[in-house]
TIROTI-96826 format. One record per residue (C-alpha): x, y negated, z negated; residue number from 1; residue in one letter. Coordinates in steps of 0.2 Angstrom, whole numbers, plus 5000, padded with zeros to 4 digits. Layout:
BEGIN
atom x X | y Y | z Z | nr NUM | rest a
...
//
This chain:
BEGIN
atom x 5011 | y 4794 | z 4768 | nr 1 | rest x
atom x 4997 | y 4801 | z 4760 | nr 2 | rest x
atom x 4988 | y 4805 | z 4776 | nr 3 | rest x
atom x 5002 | y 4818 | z 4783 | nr 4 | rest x
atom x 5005 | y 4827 | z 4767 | nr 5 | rest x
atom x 4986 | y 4829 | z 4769 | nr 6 | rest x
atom x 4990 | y 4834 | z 4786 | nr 7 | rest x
atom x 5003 | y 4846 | z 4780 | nr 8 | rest x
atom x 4992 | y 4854 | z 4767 | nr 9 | rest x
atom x 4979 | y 4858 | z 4780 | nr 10 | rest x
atom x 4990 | y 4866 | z 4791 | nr 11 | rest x
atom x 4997 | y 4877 | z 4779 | nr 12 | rest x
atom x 4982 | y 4880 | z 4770 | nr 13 | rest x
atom x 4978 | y 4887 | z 4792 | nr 14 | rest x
atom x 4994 | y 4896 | z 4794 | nr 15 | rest x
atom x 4989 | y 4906 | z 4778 | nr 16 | rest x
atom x 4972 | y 4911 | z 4781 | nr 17 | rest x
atom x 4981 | y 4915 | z 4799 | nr 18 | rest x
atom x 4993 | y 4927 | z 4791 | nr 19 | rest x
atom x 4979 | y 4932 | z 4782 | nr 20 | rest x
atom x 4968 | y 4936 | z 4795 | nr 21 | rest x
atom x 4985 | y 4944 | z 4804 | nr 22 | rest x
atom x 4984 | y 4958 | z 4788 | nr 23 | rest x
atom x 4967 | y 4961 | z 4789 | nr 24 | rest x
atom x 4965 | y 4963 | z 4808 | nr 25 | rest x
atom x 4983 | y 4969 | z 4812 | nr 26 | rest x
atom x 4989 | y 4961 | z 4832 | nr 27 | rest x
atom x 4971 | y 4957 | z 4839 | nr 28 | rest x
atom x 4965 | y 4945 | z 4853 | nr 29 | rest x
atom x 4955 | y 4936 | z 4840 | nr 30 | rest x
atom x 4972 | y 4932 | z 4828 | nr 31 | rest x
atom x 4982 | y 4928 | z 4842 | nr 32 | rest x
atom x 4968 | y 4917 | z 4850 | nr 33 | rest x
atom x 4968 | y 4909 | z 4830 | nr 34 | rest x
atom x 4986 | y 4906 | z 4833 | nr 35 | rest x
atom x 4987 | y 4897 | z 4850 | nr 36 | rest x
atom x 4973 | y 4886 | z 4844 | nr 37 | rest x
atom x 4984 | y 4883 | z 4827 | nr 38 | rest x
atom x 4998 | y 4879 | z 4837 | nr 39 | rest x
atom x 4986 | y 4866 | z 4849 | nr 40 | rest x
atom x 4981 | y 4856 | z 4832 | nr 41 | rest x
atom x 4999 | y 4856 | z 4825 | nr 42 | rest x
atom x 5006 | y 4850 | z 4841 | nr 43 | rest x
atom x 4991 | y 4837 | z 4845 | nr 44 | rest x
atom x 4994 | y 4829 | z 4826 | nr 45 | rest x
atom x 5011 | y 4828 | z 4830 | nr 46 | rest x
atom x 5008 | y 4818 | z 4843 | nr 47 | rest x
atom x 4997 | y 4805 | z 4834 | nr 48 | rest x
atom x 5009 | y 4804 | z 4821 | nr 49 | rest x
atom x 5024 | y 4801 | z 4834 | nr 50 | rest x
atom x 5013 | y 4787 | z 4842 | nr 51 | rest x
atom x 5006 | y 4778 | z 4826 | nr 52 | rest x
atom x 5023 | y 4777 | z 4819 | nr 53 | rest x
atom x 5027 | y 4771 | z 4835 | nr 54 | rest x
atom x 5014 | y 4757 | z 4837 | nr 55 | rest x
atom x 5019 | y 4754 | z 4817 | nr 56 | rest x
atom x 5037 | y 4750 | z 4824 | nr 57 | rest x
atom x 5033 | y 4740 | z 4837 | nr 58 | rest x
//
């Protein structure tokens, strides 16, 4: 379990340097291209996850 909270740490470590960037530069291209790519590494470790615990199962 060690390698998702590490996972989870590193995604919230982005989602805050996200917001971050959100304050700073306010509803811009750049943030919400930050944000999409965010959501494409969340949704991409999910997967692996799903299929190694998967693979673990079987």
């Amino acid at each position: 379990m060690l390698i998702i909270e590490e996972i989870n740490r590193k995604i919230n470590y982005f989602r805050y340097k996200l917001n971050e960037a959100y304050k700073t530069k306010g509803h811009t291209r750049e943030v919400v291209d930050m944000s999409k790519e965010l959501d494409k590494y969340i949704i991409i470790v999910k997967q692996e996850l799903i299929k190694r615990i998967g693979d673990k199962n079987d």
